[in-house]
N, CA, C and O atoms as a GROMACS GRO file, in nm:
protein
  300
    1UNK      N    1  -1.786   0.004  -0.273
    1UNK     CA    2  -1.709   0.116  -0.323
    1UNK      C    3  -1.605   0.063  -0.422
    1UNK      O    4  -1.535  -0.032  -0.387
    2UNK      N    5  -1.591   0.122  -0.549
    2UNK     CA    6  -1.504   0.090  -0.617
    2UNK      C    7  -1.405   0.215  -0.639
    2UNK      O    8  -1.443   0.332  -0.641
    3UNK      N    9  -1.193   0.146  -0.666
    3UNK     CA   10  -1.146   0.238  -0.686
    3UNK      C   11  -1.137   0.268  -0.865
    3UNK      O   12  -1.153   0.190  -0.959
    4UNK      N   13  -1.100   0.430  -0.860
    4UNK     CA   14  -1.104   0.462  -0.991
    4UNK      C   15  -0.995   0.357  -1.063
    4UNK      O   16  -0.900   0.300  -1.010
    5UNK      N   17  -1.050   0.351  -1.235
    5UNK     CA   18  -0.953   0.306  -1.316
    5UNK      C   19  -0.798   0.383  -1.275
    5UNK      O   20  -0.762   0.499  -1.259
    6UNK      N   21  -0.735   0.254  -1.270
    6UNK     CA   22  -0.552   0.324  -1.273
    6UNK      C   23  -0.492   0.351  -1.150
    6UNK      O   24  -0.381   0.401  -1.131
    7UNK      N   25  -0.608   0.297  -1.034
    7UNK     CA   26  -0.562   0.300  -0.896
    7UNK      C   27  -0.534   0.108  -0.831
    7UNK      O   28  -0.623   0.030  -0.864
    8UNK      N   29  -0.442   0.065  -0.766
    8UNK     CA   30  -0.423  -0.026  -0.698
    8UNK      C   31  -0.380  -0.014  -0.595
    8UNK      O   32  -0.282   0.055  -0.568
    9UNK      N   33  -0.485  -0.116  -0.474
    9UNK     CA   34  -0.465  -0.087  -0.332
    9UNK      C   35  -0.395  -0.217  -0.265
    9UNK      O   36  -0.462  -0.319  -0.248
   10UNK      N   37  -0.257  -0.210  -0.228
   10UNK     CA   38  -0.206  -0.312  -0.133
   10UNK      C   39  -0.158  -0.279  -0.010
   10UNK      O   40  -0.162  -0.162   0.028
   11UNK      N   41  -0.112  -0.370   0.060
   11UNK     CA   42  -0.090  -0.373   0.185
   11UNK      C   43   0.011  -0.493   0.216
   11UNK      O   44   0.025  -0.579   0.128
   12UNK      N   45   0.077  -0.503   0.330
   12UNK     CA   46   0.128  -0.607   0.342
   12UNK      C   47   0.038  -0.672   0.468
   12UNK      O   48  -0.038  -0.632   0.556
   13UNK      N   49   0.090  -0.782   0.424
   13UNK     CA   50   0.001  -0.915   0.471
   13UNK      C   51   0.078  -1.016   0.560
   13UNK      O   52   0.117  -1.126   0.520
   14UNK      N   53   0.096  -0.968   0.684
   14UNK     CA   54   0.177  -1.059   0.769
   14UNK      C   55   0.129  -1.261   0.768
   14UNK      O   56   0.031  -1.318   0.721
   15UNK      N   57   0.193  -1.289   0.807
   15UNK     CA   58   0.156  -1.485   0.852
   15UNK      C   59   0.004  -1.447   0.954
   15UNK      O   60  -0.102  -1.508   0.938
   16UNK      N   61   0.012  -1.397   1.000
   16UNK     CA   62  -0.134  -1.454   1.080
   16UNK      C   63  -0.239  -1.395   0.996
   16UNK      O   64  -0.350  -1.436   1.032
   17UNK      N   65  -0.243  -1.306   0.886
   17UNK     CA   66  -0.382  -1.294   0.846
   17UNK      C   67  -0.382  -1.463   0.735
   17UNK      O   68  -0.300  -1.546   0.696
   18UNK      N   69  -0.564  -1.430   0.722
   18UNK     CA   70  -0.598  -1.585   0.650
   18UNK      C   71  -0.558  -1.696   0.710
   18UNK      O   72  -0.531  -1.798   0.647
   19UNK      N   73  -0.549  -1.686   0.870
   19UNK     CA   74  -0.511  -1.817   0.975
   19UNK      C   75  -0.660  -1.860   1.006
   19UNK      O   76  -0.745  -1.771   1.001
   20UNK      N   77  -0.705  -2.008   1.041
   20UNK     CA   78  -0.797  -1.982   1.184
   20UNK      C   79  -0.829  -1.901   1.265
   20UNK      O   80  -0.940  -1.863   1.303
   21UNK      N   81  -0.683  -1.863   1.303
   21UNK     CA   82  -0.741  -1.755   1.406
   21UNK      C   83  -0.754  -1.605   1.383
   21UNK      O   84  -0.799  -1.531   1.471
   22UNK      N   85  -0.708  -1.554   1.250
   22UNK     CA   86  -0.784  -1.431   1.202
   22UNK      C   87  -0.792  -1.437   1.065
   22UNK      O   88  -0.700  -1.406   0.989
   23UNK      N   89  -0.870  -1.466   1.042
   23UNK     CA   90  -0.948  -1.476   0.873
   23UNK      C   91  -0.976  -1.376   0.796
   23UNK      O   92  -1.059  -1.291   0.826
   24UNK      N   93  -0.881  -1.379   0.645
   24UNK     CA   94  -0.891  -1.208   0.561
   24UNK      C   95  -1.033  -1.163   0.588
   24UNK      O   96  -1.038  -1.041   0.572
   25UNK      N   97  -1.141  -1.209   0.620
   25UNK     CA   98  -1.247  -1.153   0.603
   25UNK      C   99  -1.322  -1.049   0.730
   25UNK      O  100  -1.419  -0.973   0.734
   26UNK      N  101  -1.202  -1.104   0.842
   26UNK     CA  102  -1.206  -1.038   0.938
   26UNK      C  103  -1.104  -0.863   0.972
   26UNK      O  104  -1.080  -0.794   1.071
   27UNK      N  105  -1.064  -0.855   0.792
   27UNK     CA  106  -0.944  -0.704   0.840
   27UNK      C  107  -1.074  -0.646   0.772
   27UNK      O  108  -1.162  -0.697   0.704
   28UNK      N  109  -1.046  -0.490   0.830
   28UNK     CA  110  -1.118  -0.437   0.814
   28UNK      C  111  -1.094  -0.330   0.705
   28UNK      O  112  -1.064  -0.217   0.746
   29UNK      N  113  -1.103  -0.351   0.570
   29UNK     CA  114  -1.026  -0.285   0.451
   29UNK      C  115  -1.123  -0.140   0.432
   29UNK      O  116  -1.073  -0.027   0.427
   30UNK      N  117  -1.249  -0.165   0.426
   30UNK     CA  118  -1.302  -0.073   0.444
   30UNK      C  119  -1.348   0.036   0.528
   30UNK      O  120  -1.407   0.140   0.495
   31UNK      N  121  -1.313  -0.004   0.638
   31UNK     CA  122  -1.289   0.104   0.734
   31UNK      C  123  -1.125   0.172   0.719
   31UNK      O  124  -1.115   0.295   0.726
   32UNK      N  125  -1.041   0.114   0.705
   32UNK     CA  126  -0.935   0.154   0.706
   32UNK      C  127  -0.922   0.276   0.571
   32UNK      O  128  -0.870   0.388   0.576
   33UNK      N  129  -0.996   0.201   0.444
   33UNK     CA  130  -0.997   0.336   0.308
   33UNK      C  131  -1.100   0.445   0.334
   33UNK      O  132  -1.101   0.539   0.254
   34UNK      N  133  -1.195   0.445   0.442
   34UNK     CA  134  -1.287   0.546   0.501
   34UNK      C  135  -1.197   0.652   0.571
   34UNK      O  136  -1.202   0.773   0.550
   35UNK      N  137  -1.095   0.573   0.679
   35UNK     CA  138  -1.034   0.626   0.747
   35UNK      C  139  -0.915   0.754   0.671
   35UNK      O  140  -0.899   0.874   0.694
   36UNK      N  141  -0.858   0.669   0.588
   36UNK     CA  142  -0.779   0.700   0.511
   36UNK      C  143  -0.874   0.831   0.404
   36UNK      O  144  -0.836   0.948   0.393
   37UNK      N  145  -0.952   0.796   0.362
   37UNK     CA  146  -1.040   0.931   0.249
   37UNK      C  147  -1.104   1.025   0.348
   37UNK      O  148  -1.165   1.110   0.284
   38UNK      N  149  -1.113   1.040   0.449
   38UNK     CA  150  -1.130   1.147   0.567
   38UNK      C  151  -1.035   1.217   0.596
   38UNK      O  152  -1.040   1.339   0.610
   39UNK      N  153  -0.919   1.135   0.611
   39UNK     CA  154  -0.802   1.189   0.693
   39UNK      C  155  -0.758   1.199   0.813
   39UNK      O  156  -0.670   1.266   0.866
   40UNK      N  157  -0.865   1.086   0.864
   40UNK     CA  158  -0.851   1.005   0.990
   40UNK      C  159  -0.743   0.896   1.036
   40UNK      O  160  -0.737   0.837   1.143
   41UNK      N  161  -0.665   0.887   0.934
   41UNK     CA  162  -0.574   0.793   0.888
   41UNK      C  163  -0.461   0.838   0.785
   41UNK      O  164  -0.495   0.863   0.669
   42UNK      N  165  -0.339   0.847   0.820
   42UNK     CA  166  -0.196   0.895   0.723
   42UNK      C  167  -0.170   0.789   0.684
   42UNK      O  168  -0.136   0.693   0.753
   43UNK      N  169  -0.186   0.794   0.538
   43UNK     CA  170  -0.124   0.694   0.463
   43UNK      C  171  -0.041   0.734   0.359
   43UNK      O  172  -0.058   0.697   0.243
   44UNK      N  173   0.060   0.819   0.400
   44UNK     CA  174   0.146   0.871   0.287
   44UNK      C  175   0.276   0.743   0.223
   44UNK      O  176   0.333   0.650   0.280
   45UNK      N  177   0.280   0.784   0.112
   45UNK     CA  178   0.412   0.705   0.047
   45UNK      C  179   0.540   0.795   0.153
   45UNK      O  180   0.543   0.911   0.194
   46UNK      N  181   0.655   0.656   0.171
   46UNK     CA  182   0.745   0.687   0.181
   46UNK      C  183   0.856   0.785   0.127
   46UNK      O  184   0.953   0.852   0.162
   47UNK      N  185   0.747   0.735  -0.027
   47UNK     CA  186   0.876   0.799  -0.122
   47UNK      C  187   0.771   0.753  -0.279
   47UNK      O  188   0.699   0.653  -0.283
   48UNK      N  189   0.785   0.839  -0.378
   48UNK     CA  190   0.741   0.915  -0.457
   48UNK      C  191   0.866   0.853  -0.598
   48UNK      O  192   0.983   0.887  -0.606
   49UNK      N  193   0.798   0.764  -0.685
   49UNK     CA  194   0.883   0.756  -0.793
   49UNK      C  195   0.810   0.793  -0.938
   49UNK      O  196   0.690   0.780  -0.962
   50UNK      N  197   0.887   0.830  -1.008
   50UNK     CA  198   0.810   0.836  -1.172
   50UNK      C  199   0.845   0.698  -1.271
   50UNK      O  200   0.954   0.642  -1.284
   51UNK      N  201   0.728   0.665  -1.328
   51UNK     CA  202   0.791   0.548  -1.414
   51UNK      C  203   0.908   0.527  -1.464
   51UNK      O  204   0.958   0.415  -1.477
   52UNK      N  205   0.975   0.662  -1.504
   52UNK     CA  206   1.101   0.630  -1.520
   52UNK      C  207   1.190   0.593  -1.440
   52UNK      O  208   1.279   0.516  -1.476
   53UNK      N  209   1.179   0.655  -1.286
   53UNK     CA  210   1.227   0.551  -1.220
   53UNK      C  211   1.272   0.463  -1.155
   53UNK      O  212   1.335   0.452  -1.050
   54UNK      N  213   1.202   0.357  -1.283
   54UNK     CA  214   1.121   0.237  -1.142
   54UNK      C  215   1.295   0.126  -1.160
   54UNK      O  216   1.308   0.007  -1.135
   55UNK      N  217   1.383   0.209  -1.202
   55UNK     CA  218   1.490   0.086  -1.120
   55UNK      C  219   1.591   0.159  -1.018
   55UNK      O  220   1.699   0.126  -0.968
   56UNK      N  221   1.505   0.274  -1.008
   56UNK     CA  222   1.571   0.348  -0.863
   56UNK      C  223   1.461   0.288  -0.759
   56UNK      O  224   1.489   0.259  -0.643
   57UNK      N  225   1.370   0.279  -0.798
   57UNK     CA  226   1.242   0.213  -0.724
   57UNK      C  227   1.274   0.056  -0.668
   57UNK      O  228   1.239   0.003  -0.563
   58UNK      N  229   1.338   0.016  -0.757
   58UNK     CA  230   1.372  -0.103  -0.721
   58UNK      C  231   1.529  -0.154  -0.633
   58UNK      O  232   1.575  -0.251  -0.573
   59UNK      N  233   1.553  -0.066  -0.658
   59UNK     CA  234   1.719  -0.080  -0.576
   59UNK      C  235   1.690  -0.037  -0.412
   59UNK      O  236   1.742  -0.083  -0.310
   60UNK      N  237   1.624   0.032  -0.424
   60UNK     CA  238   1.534   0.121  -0.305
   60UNK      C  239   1.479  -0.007  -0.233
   60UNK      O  240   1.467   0.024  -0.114
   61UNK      N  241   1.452  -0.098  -0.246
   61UNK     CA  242   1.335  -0.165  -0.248
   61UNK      C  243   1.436  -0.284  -0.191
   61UNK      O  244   1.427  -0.339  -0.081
   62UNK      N  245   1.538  -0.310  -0.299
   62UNK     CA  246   1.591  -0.470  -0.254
   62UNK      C  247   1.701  -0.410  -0.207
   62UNK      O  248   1.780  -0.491  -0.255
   63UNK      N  249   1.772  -0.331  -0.149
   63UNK     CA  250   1.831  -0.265  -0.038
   63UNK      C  251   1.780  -0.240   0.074
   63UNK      O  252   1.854  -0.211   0.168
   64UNK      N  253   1.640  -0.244   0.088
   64UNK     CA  254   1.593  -0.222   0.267
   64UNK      C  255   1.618  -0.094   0.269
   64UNK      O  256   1.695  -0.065   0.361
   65UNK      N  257   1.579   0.003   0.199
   65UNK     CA  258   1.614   0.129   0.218
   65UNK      C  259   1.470   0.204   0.124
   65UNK      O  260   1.468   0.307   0.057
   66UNK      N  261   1.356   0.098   0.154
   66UNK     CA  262   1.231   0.194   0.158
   66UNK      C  263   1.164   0.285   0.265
   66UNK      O  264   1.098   0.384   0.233
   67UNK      N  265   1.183   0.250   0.383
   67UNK     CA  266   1.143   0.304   0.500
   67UNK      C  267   1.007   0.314   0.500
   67UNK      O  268   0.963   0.415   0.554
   68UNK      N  269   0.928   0.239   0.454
   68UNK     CA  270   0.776   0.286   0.390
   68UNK      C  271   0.739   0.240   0.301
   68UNK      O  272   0.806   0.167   0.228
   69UNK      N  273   0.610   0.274   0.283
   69UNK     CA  274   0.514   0.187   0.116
   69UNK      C  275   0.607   0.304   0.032
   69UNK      O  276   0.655   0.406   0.082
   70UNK      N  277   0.614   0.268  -0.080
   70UNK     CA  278   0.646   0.291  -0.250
   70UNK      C  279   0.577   0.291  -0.339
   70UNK      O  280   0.552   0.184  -0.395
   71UNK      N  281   0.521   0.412  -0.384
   71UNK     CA  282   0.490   0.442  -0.480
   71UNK      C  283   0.511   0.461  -0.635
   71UNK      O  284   0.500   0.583  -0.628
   72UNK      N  285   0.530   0.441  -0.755
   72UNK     CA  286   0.558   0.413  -0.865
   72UNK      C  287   0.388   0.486  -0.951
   72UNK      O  288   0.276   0.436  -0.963
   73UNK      N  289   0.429   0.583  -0.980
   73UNK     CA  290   0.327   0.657  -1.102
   73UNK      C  291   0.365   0.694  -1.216
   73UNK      O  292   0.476   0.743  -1.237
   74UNK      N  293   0.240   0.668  -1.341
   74UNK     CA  294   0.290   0.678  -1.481
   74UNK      C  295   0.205   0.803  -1.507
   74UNK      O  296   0.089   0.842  -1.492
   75UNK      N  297   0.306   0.840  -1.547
   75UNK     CA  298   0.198   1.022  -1.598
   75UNK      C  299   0.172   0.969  -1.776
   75UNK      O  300   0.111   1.042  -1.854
   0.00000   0.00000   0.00000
């Protein structure tokens, strides 16, 4: 499955993934974007910015006062 042009998918990535003892190849990304395109899974943004702005986005961000993933979209 590929995502459309102009979409990027991250996540955060604690210390134990890519260990010995759980190997990136072992998360399960594609079940999780199944889950997620059903609606079996809430994956909403915390919070909603416009390119313009991305240095409210960022103060947000290096203040600890995202509470959540962050979003940043360019219309």
């Amino acid at each position: 499955m590929q995502m459309a042009s102009g979409f990027y998918l991250a996540f955060f990535a604690s210390f134990v993934f890519d260990t010995p003892g759980f190997p990136l190849s072992d998360v399960p990304l594609q079940a999780i974007t199944d889950k997620v395109a059903t609606g079996r899974l809430r994956a909403k943004p915390s919070r909603v910015f416009g390119f313009d702005e991305i240095r409210e986005a960022h103060r947000v961000m290096e203040a600890g006062e995202a509470g959540g993933k962050m979003v940043v979209v360019h219309a």
